[in-house]
C-alpha positions in Angstrom: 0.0 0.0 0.0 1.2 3.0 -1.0 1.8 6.3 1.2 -1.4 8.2 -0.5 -3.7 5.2 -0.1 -2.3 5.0 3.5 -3.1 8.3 4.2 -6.7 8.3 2.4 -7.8 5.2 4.2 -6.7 7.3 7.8 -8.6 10.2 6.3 -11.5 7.9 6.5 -11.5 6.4 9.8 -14.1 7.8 12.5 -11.4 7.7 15.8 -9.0 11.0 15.5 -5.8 10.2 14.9 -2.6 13.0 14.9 1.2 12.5 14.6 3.6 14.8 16.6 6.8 15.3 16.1 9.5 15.5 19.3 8.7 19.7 19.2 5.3 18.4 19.2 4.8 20.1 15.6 1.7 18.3 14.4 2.7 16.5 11.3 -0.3 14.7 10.6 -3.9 14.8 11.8 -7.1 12.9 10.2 -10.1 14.5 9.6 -11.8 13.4 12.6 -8.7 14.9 14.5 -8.9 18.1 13.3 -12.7 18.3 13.9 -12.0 17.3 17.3 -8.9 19.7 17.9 -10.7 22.5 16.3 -8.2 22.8 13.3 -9.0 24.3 10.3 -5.5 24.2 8.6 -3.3 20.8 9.2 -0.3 23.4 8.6 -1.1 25.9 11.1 1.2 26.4 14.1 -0.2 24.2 17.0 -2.6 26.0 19.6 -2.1 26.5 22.6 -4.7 23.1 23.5 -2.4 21.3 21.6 0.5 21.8 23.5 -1.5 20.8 26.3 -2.7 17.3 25.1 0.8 16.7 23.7 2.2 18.0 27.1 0.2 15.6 28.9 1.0 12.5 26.9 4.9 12.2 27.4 4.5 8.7 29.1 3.6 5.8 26.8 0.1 4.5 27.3 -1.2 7.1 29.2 -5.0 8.3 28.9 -6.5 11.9 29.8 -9.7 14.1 29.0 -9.4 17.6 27.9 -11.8 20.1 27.3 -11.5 22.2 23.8 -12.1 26.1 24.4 -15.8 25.0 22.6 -16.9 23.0 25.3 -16.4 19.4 23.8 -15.2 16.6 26.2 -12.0 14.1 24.2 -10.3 11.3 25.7 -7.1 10.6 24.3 -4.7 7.8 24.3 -0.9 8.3 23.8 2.1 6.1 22.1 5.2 7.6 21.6 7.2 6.9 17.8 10.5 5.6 17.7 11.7 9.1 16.7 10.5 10.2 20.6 6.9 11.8 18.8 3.5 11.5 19.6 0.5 9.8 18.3 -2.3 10.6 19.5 -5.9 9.0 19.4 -9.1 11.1 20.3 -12.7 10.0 20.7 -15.5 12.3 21.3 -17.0 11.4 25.0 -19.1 14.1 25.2 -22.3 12.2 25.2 -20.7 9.9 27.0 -20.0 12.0 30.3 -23.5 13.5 29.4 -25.0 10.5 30.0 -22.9 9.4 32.9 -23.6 12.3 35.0 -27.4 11.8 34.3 -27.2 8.5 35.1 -25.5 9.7 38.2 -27.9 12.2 39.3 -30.3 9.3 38.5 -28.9 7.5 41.2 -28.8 10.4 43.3 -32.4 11.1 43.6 -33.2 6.8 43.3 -31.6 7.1 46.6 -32.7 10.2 48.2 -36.5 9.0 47.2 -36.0 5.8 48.9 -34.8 7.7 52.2 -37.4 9.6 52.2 -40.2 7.5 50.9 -42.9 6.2 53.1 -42.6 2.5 51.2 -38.9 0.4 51.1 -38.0 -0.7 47.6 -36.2 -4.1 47.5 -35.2 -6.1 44.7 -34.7 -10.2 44.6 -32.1 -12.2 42.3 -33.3 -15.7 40.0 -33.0 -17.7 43.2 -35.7 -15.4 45.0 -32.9 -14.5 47.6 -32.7 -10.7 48.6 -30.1 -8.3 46.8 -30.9 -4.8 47.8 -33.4 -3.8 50.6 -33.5 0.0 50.9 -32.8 1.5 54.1 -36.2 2.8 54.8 -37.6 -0.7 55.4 -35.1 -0.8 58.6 -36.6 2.6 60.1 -39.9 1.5 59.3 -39.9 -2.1 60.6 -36.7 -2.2 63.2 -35.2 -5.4 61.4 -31.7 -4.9 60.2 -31.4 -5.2 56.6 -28.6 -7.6 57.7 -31.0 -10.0 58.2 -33.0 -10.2 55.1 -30.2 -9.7 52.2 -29.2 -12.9 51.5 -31.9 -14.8 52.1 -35.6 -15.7 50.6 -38.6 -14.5 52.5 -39.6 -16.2 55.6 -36.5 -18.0 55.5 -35.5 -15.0 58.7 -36.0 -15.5 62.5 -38.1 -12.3 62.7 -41.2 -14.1 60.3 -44.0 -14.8 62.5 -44.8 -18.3 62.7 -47.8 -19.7 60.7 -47.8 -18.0 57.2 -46.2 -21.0 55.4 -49.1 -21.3 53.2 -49.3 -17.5 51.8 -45.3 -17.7 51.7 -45.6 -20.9 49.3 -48.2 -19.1 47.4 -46.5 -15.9 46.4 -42.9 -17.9 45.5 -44.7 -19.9 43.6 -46.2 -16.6 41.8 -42.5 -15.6 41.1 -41.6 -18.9 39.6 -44.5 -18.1 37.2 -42.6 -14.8 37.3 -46.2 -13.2 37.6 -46.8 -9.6 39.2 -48.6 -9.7 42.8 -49.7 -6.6 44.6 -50.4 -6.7 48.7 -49.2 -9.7 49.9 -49.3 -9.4 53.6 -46.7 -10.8 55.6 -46.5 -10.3 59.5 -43.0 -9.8 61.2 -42.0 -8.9 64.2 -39.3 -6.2 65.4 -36.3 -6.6 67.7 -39.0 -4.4 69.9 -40.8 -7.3 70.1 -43.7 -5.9 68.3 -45.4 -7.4 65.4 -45.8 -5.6 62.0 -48.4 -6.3 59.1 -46.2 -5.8 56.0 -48.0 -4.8 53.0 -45.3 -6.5 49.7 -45.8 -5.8 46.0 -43.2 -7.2 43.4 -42.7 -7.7 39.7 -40.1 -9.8 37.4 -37.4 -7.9 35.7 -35.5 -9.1 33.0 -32.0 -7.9 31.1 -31.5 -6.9 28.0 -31.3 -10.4 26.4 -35.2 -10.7 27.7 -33.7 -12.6 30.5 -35.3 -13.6 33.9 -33.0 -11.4 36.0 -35.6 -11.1 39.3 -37.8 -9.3 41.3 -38.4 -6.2 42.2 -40.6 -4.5 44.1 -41.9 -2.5 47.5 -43.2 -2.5 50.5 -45.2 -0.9 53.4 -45.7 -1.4 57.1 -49.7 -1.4 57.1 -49.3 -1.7 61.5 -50.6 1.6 62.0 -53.2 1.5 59.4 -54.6 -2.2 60.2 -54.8 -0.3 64.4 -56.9 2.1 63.0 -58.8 0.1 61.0 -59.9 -2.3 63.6 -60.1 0.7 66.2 -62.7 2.2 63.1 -64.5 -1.3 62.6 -64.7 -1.5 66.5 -66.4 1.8 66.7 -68.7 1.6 63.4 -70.2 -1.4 65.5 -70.6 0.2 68.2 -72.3 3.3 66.0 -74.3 0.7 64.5 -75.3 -0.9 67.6 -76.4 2.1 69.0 -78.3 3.3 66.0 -80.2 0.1 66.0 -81.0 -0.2 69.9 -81.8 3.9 70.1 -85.6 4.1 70.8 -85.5 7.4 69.1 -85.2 7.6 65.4 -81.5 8.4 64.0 -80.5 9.6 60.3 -77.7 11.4 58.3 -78.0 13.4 54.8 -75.6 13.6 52.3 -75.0 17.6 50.9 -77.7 16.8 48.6 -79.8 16.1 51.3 -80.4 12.5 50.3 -80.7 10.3 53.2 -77.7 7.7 53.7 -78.5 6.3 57.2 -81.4 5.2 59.0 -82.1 3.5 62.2 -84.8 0.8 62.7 -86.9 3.3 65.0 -86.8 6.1 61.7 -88.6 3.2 59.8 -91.1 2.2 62.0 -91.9 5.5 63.1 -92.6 6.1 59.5 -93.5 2.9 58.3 -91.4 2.8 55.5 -88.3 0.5 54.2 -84.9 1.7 53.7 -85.5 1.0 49.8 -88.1 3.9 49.9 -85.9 6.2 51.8 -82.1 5.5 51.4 -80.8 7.5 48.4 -83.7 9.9 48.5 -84.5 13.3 49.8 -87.5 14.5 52.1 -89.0 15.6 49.5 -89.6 12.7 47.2 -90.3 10.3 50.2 -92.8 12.5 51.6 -94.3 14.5 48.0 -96.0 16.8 50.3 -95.4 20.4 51.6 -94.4 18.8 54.5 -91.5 17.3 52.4 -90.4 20.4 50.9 -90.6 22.1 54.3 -88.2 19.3 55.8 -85.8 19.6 52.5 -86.0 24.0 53.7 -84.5 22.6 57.0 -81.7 20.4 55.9 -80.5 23.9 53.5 -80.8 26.0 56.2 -78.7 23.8 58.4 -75.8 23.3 55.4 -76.0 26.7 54.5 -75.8 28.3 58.3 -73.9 25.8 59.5 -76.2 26.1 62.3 -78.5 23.2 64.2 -82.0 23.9 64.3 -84.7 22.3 66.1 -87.9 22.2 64.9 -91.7 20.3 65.9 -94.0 18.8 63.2 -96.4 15.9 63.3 -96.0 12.4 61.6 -99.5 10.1 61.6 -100.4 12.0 64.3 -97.7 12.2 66.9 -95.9 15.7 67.4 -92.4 15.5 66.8 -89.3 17.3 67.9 -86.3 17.2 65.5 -82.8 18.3 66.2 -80.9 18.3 62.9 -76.9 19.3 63.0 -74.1 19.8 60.6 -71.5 17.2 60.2 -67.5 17.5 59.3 -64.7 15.8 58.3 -61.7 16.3 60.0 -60.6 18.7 57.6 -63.7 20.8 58.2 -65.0 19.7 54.9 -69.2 19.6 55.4 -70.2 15.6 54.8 -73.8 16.3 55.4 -76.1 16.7 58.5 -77.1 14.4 61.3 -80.9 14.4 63.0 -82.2 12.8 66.2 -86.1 13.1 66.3 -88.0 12.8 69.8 -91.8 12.2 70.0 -92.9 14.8 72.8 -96.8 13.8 72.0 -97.0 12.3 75.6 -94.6 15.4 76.9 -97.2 18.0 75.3 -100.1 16.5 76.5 -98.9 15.7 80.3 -97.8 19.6 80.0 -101.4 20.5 79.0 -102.8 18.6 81.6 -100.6 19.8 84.2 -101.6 23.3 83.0 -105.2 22.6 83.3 -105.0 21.4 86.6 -102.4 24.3 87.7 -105.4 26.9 87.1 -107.7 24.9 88.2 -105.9 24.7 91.9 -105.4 28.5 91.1 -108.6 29.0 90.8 -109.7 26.5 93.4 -107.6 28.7 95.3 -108.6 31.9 95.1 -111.8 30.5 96.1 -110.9 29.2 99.0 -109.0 32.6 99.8 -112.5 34.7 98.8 -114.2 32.2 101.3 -112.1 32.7 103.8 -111.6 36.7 103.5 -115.6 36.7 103.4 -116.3 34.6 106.6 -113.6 36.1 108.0 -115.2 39.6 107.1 -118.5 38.3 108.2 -116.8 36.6 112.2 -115.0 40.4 113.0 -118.3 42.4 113.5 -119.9 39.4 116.2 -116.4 39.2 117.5 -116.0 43.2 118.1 -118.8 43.3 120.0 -118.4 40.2 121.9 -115.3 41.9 122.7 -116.7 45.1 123.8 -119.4 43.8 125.7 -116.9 41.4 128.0 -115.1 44.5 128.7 -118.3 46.5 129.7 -118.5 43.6 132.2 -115.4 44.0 133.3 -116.0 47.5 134.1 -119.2 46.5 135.4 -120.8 49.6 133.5 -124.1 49.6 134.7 -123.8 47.8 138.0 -121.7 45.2 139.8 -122.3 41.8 138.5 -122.5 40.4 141.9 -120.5 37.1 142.3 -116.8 38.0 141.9 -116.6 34.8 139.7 -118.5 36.3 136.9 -115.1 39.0 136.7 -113.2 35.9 135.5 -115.6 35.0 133.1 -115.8 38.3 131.6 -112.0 38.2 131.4 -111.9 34.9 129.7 -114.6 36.1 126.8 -112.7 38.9 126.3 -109.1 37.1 126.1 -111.0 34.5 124.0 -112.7 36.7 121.5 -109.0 39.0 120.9 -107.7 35.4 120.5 -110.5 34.5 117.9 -110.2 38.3 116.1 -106.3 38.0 116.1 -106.9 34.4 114.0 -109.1 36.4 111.6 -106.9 38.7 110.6 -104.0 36.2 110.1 -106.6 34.5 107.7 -107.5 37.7 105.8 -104.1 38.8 105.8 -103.2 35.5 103.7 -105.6 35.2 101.6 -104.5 38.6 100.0 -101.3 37.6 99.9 -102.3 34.1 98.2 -105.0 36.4 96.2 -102.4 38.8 95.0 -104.2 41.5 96.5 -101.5 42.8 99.4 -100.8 46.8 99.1 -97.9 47.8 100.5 -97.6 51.7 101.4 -94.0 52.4 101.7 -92.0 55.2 103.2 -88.7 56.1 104.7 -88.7 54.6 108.2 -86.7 54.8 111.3 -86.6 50.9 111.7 -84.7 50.6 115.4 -87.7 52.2 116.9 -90.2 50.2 114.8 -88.1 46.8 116.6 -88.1 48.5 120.0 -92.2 49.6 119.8 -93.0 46.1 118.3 -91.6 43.9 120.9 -92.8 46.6 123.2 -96.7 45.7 122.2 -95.9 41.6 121.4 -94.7 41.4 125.6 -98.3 43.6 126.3 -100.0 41.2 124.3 -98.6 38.3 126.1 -101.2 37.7 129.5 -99.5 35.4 131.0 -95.8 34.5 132.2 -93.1 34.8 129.4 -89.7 34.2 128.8 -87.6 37.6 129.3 -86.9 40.0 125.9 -83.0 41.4 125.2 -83.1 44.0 122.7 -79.7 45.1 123.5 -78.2 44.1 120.3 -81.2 46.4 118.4 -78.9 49.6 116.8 -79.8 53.2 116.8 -80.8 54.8 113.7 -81.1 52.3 111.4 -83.8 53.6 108.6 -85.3 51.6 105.8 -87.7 52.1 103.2 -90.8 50.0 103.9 -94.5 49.2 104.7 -94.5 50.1 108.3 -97.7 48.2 109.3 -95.6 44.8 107.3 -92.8 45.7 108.9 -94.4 46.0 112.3 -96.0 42.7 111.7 -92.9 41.0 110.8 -91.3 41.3 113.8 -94.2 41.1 116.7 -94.6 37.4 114.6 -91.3 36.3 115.0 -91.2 37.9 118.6 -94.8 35.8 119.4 -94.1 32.6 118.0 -90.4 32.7 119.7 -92.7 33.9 123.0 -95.2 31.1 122.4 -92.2 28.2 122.4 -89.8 29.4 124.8 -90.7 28.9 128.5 -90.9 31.7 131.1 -87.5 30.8 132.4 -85.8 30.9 129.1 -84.6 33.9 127.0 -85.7 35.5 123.9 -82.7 38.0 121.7 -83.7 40.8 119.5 -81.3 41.8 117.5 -81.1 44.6 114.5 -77.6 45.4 112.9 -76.1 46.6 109.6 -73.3 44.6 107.0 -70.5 45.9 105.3 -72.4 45.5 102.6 -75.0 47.9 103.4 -77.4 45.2 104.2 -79.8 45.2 107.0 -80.0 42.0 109.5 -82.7 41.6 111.6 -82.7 38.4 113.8 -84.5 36.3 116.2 -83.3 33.9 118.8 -84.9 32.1 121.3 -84.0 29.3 123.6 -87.5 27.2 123.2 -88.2 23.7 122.1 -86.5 23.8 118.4 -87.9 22.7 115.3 -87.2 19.3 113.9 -85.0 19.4 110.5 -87.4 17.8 108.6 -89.8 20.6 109.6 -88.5 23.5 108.5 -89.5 23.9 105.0 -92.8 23.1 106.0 -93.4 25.3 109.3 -93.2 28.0 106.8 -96.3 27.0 104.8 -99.9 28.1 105.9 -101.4 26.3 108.7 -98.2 24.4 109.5 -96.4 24.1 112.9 -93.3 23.0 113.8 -95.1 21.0 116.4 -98.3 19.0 117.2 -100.7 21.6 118.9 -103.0 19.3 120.5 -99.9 17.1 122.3 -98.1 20.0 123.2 -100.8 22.6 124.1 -99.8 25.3 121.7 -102.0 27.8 120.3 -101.9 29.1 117.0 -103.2 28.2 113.3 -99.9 27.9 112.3 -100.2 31.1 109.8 -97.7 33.0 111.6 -94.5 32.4 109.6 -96.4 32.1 106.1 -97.2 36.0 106.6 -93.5 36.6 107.8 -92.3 35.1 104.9 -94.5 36.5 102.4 -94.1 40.0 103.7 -90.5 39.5 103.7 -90.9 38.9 99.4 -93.0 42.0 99.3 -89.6 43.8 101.2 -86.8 42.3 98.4 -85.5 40.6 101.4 -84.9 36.5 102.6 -86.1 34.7 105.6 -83.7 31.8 106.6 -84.9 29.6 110.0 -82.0 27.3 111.8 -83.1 25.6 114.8 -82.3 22.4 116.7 -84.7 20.6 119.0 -84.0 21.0 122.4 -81.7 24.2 121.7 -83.7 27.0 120.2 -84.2 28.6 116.7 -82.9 31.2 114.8 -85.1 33.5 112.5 -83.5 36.0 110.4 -84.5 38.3 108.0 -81.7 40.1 105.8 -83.0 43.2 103.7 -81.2 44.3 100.3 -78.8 47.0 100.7 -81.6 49.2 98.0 -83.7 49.3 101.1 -81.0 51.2 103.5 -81.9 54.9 103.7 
């Protein structure tokens, strides 16, 4: 072959090739060489990148990559001549670096998405014996990769006994070298705990189309399967008590079609969950009623607002509370209802109405009764009164046997006895009547005590236990009914008179709070009052003992008038007493009354 053909054929050969001499003068360069050095003349002086590939090749054999001032990557290979030149072979790598550092940065992010992944990837050889398990499946599962590579699954200490079966199934899917999604296998951790492992897999093969193995992922489903049995657990128990509610139960969707019903919802109604599941108030009732109920459910969706409101179904009167419901992202799911038949409720309500005026009215009867005979006993009573005194006085001549004195004495005590019990009973039956007047003015209130006890010990004609009014202050004024206020107090002082015997002691006392309030207070050291009397002694014609044992008088209205008049005064009547000991009665006026 001859120089020129020599030299042709190079020209034609894809792999740049160049000749340097010892000053590194190139003396020949291909075509491909010169495209790769950038050359445009094969006889220009070399540049300055060719002194640098030909620098860096002195030593025989010896590979490098440079980059040419365009950008383009060239590995080179170097063999020195005889003559102590170089030749020099180049190949374009460009797309061959490109490539690498993609498939680098590949492998970059392959890994960084299995680290942060919330599945493990993992990848099996022919033999179905584990390769590569990524690290997440350690983190996730606390069993060291160390103890699966290596090995086929189940073949590890840490596979919970039992799953032979399901293991033998899903090799035997590989051998067929057949995808498989969620194969559950249970493990347990070197915390002891067991995991439910959700596995999916499929074959790979090489570039020949070869079987090369398996690859595939996996999740720990632990947490998921907890909740899932917590959620079955408490749909049950939702279900359970739906069903076993007396009441009826349902939920809407947003479009207002029903989606749950109880048993009691259907019997109420007497309908089947075919005619109302999937279907709005409005086409299972095609009434104005059924519009009116589908004008709820909006209202409630739209408000986000319960309501409650009544209607009747066949005849019953019905109360229904209907709610909003959420998700937990506060996303509206629909509305909930609970309905309560208050028929019986209404009714019982009426009744007890009806009879409540009727005892009112019943009531003021009695009380205009009582007021009238009591109206119609004063007159007689006055001038039984007045005549026993005129005997007394023996007016128009001495009455002759001293005994008759006595018995003018005992009419007249009698007959004051008899008029005082009158008034009581006039005095409540305007109070039960609503017919009290009150004429209230600014009072001096230590002298109305002192005057009052004055006239209850006049009153008293026979021996009494001895009155302290020691603890009464001076100049105490309050703004009052003075006859109520009067009365008040010459009640409490008589019925603490009329239990207390003549060796004990009765204490008046009248004082003022740091509050402003007024305190007016009984205490005596009679017989007590049982405990289990003392919301009653209050009531009309009650006594906190047995008149006809014990020999007291009184028609027990006493304390009914004290407290009533008290309510008329803004102010609260309190009793403590203790049997054997004595009793406390207190009255505490508002600080609005202090003047």
């Amino acid at each position: 072959m001859s120089l020129e053909q020599l030299t042709e054929a190079l020209q034609q050969v894809p792999v740049g090739i160049a000749l340097f001499d010892v000053d590194h003068v190139l003396v020949f360069a291909n075509a491909a060489a010169r495209e790769l050095l950038e050359l445009t003349d094969p006889g220009q002086p070399p540049a300055p990148h060719i002194s640098d590939i030909c620098g860096g090749h002195i030593r025989p054999d010896a590979k490098s990559e440079h980059t040419t001032p365009s950008g383009r990557m060239i590995e080179t290979a170097c063999e020195a001549t005889p003559e102590g030149g170089q030749i020099l072979t180049l190949r374009d790598v460009t797309d061959d670096r490109a490539s690498e550092s993609a498939m680098r940065e590949s492998e970059a992010r392959f890994r960084d998405l299995t680290e942060i992944a919330s599945d493990w990837f993992w990848e099996m050889d022919t033999d179905f014996q584990f390769t590569f398990v990524s690290n997440r499946f350690e983190d996730l599962s606390d069993i060291a990769i160390t103890e699966v590579v290596g090995r086929r699954r189940g073949e590890s200490d840490f596979t919970v006994p039992g799953q032979d079966l399901a293991i033998a199934a899903n090799l035997e899917v590989m051998r067929r070298q057949q995808s498989f999604r969620d194969f559950r296998l249970s493990v347990r951790g070197r915390d002891g705990e067991i995991r439910i492992l959700s596995i999916n897999g499929a074959p790979f093969y090489d570039e020949t189309g070869t079987f090369a193995g398996y690859r595939g992922t996996g999740r720990d489903l632990s947490e998921i399967e907890r909740l899932s049995k917590a959620l079955q657990i408490q749909r049950a128990q939702i279900k359970e008590l739906m069903e076993h509610a007396p009441i009826p139960i349902f939920f809407k969707d947003t479009h207002f079609r029903f989606q749950i019903a109880n048993d009691a919802f259907y019997a109420e109604r007497g309908l089947t969950a075919e005619q109302v599941i999937g279907h709005t108030s409005q086409e299972v009732y095609p009434t104005s009623a059924g519009q009116a109920f589908v004008d709820h459910d909006r209202s409630v969706m739209e408000s986000g607002d319960p309501i409650v409101r009544e209607h009747t179904i066949g005849g019953r009167i019905v109360r229904t509370y209907k709610f909003p419901v959420y998700n937990d992202n506060g996303a509206l799911l629909g509305l909930g209802g609970v309905e309560i038949d208050i028929t019986d409720r209404i009714r019982e309500s009426q009744a007890l109405t009806a009879a409540k005026t009727e005892a009112e009215r019943a009531n003021k009867a009695k009380s205009y009764f009582l007021a009238k005979v009591s109206h119609e006993l004063r007159t007689p009573l006055n001038a039984v009164i007045g005549f026993g005194e005129m005997l007394q006085a023996e007016l128009f001549g001495p009455l002759g046997d001293r005994r008759y004195h006595g018995y003018a004495q005992d009419i007249v005590n009698s007959g004051r006895h008899l008029l005082g019990l009158v008034s009581d009973i006039l005095d409540i039956s305007k109070i039960e009547s609503d017919e009290m007047e009150l004429h209230e003015e600014n009072l001096d209130l230590s002298d109305l005590v002192r005057r009052a006890v004055t006239m209850s010990e006049t009153a008293r004609n026979q021996p009494s236990a001895k009155i302290y009014t020691d603890q009464v202050a001076n100049g105490i004024r309050l703004y009052g009914d003075e006859t109520a206020l009067q009365r008040i107090v010459m009640n409490l002082v008589g019925n603490a008179l009329k239990f207390t015997d003549p060796d004990g002691r009765v204490d008046v006392s009248l004082t003022t709070g740091s509050n402003g309030r007024v305190s007016l207070s009984v205490r005596d050291t009679g017989i007590g009052i049982a405990e289990d009397q003392l919301q009653d002694v209050v009531q009309p014609f009650a006594t906190g003992a047995n008149p006809l044992r014990l020999g007291y008088e009184g028609a027990g209205l006493g304390l009914a008038i004290v407290k009533a008049l008290c309510s008329a005064h803004d102010a609260a009547f309190t009793i403590q007493s203790k049997e054997g000991v004595g009793t406390v009665c207190m009255v505490l006026f508002t600080s609005s009354r202090r003047r």
